[in-house]
C-alpha positions in Angstrom: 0.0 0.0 0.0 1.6 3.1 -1.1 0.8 6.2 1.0 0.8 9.7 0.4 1.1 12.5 2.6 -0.8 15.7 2.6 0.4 18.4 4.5 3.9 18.7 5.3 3.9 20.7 8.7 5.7 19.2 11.3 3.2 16.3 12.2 3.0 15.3 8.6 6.7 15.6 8.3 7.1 13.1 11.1 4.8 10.6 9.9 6.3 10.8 6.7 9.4 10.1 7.9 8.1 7.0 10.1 6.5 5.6 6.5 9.8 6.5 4.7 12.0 5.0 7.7 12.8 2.1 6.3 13.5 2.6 2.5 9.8 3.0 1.3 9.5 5.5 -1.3 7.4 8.0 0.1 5.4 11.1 -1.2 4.4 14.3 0.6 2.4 17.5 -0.5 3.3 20.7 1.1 1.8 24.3 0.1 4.5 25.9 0.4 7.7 25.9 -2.3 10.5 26.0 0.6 9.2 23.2 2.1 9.2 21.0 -0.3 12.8 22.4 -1.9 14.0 22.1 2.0 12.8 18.2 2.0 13.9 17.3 -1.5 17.4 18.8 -1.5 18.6 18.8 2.1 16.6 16.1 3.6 15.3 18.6 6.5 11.6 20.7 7.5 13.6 23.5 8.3 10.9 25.6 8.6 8.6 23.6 10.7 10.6 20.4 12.1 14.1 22.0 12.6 17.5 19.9 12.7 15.9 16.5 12.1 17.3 14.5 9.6 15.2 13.4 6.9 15.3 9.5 4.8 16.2 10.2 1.3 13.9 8.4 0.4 10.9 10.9 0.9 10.3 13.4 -1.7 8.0 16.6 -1.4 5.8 18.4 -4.3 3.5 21.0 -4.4 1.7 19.7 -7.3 -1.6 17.6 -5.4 -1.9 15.5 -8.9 1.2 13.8 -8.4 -0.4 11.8 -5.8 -2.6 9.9 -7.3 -1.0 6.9 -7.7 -1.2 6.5 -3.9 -3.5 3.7 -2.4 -4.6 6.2 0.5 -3.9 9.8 2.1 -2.8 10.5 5.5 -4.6 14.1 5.5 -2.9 16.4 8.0 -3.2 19.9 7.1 -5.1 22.1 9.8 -8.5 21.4 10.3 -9.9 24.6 8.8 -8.2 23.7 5.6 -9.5 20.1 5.7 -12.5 20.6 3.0 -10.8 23.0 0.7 -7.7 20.1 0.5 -10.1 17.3 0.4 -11.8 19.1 -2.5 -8.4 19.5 -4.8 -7.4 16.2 -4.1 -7.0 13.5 -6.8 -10.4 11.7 -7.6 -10.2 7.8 -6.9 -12.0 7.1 -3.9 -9.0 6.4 -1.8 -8.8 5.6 2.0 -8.5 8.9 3.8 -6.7 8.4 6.9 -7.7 12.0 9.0 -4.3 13.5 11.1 -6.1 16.9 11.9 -7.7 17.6 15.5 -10.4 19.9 15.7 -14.2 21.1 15.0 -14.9 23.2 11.4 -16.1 26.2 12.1 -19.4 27.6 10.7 -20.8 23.9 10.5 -19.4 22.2 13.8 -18.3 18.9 12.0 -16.0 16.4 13.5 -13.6 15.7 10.6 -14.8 12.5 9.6 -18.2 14.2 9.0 -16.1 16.8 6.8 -14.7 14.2 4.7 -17.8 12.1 4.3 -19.4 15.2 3.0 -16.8 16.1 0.7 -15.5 12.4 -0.5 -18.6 10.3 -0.1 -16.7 7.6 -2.0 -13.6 7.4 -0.1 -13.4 5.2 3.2 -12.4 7.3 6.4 -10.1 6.5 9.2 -8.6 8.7 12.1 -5.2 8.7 13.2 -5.4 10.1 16.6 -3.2 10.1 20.3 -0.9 11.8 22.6 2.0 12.6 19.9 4.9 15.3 19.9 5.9 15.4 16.3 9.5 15.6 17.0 9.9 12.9 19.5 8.0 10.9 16.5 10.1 12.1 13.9 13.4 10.7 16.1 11.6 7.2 16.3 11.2 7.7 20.2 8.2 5.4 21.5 4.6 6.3 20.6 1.5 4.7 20.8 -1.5 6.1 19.1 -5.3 5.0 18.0 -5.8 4.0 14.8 -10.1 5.0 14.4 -12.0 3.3 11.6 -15.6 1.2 10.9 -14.2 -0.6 8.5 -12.1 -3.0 10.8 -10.1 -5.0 7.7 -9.2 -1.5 6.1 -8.1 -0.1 10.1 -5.8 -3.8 10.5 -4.8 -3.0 6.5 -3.4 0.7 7.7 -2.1 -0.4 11.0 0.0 -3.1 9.3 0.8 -0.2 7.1 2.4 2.1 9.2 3.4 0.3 12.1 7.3 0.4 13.4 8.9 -0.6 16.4 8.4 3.0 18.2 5.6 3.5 16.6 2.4 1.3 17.6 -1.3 2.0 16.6 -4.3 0.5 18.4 -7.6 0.0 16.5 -10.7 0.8 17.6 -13.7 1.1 15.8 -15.3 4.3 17.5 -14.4 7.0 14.7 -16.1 9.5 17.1 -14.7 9.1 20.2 -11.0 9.2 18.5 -11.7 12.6 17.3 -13.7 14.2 19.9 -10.3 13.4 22.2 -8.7 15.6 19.8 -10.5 18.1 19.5 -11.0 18.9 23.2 -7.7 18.3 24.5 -6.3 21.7 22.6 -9.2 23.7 24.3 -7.9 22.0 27.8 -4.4 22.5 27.2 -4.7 26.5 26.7 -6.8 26.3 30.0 -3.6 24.7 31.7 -1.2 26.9 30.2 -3.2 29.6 31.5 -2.7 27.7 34.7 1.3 27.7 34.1 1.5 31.1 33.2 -0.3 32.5 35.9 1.5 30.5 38.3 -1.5 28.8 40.0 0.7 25.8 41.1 0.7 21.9 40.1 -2.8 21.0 42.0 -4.8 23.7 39.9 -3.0 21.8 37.0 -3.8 18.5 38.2 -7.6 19.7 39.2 -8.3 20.6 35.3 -6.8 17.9 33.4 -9.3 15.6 36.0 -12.4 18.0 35.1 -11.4 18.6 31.6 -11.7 14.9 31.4 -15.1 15.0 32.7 -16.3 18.0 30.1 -14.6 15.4 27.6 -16.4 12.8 28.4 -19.5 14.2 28.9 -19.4 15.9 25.2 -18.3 12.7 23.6 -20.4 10.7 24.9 -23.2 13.3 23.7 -21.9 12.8 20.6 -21.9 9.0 20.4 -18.3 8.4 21.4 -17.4 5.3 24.2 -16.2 6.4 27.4 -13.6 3.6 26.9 -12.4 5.3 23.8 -12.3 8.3 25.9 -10.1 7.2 28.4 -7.7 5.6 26.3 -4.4 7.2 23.9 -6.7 9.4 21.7 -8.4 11.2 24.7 -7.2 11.0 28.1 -3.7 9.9 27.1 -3.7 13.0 24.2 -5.3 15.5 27.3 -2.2 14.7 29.9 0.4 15.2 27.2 -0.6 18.5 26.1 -1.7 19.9 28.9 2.0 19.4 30.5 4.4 20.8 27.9 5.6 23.8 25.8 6.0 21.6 22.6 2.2 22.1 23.0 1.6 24.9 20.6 -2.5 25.1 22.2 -0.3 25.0 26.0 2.0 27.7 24.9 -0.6 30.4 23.8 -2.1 29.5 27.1 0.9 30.2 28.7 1.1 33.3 27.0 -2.5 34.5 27.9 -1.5 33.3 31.6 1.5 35.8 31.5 -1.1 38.7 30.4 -0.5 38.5 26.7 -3.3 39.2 24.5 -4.8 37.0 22.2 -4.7 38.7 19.1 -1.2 39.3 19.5 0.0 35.6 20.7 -2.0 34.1 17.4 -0.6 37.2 15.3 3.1 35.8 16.0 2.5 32.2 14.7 3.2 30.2 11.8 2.3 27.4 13.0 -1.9 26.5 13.9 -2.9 26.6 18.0 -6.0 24.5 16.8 -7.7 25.0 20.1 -7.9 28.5 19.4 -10.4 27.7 16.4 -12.0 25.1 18.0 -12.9 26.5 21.5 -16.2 28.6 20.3 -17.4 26.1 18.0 -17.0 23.7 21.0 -18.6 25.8 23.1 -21.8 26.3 20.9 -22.0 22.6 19.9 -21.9 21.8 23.7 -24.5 24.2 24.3 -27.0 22.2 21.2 -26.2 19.2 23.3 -27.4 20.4 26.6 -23.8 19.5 27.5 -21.9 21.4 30.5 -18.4 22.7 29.7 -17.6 25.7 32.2 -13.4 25.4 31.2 -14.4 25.3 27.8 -16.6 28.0 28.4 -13.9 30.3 30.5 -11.2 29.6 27.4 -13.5 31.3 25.0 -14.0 34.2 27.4 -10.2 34.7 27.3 -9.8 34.2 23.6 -12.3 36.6 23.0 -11.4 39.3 25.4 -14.2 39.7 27.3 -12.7 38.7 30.8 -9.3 38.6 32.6 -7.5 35.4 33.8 -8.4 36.8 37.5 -12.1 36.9 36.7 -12.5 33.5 35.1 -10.0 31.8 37.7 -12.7 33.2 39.8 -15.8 32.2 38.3 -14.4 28.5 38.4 -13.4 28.3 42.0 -17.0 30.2 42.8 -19.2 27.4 40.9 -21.4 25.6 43.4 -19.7 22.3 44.8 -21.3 19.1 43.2 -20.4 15.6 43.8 -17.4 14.3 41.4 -19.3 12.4 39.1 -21.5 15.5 37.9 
């Protein structure tokens, strides 16, 4: 099964160089022409995946047409680009494997729901987990979900792309895989917000434990198993980047934490904080469901200016006490 990347940011960089690892000819599609003249000639992302050596044998284009020959996509460009890319891709009804975390805005799709609408032909699949791209990229350990219906195409993909460091676990709940990654980035800006206002390791510890709970509560709204939930592609995903600074959704909450602005901290970025996008669509889809998501809730009020870190901290700590399973 020949694969072919699309999008050649740093996580689709890395898994192109786990596919590539061991002499496979591999293919990727990046927008942008230094990109793909960085890859090609010098082996290196050195705009997005800095001082990693790359296999020779992976190539990069900007031309979308040379990749239909491939026998399925790993799709991993931002998840507000997802329909436009899915709509210039070749025609051939390939396997879409989906890399991108988040929520469209204007319609509040999960990405599987984006790519049924768009590719009705092609079978769907969600690569999901807790994954620093350049800890993948070295070939250090990582275990992710692999998410798809189809359980002999998810085995097919697995057997595909598995190495050594690099183990996927099927499951057949496309929902839950993607709802884990899609609230996680909201939850990590609430924790950097945590870090950057210095609020101490319990506050940390405190949301990751009730950001689990909006998680679950959401996905399980949405169809999702609370085993799915609580396994790499949610609460595995959630600890990860709610505890770093490779964590580009953690590092903007860091920033908002320190009294930076919004506009300004998204203003300085090449690369996506997809929580930032996701947080008010989130927020209104929860609200459709009936579903309860006060952090979710207080992340938006930050993004959007319209109350400090000391006010929402506050509104938090000042919600009436409930037993823990509420």
């Amino acid at each position: 099964m020949k694969i072919g990347i699309v999008g050649a940011g740093a996580w689709g960089t890395a898994l192109a160089q786990t596919i590539a690892a061991e002499g496979a000819q591999t293919l990727i599609w990046a927008r942008e022409a230094d990109v793909v003249d960085s890859i090609t000639t010098s082996h290196e992302n050195r705009l997005f995946l800095p001082g990693i050596p790359l296999s020779p044998t992976l190539r990069a284009t900007q031309n979308l047409a040379e990749l239909t020959h491939c026998h399925a996509f790993l799709v991993v460009t931002p998840a507000q680009h997802l329909r436009a890319v899915l709509s210039a891709l070749p025609a051939g009804g390939q396997p879409l494997v989906l890399c991108a975390k988040g929520i469209e805005e204007g319609t509040g799709l999960l990405m599987h729901e984006v790519a049924r609408a768009v590719r009705p032909g092609s079978p769907v699949a969600v690569l999901s987990g807790p994954t620093f791209a350049h800890e993948v990229a070295r070939g250090l350990p990582t275990a992710i979900t692999l998410a798809a219906e189809d359980r002999d195409l998810g085995e097919r993909l697995i057997a595909r792309i598995a190495r050594p460091h690099f183990r996927p676990y099927y499951t057949d709940d496309v929902a839950g895989a993607e709802v884990g990654g899609a609230v996680k980035n909201v939850l990590a800006i609430a924790c950097g917000v945590v870090e950057g206002r210095g609020l101490g390791q319990n506050a940390r510890a405190a949301l990751i434990s009730r950001g689990f709970a909006e998680m679950t509560r959401f996905g399980l709204a949405k169809g999702a198993r609370a085993e799915t939930l609580a396994g790499l592609s949610g609460l595995g995903d959630l600890v990860l980047t709610c505890s770093s600074t490779a964590s580009r959704n953690f590092s903007l909450g860091k920033g908002l934490g320190e009294g930076r602005s919004a506009a300004d901290l998204l203003a300085d970025r090449r690369t996506v904080a997809e929580g930032a996008f996701t947080a008010p669509v989130l927020k209104a889809a929860a609200a459709r469901l009936g579903v309860d998501m006060p952090i979710v809730s207080a992340v938006c009020a930050l993004l959007a200016g319209e109350a400090s870190v000391d006010t929402v901290v506050g509104d938090l700590l000042s919600r009436p006490l409930r037993s823990e399973g509420d």
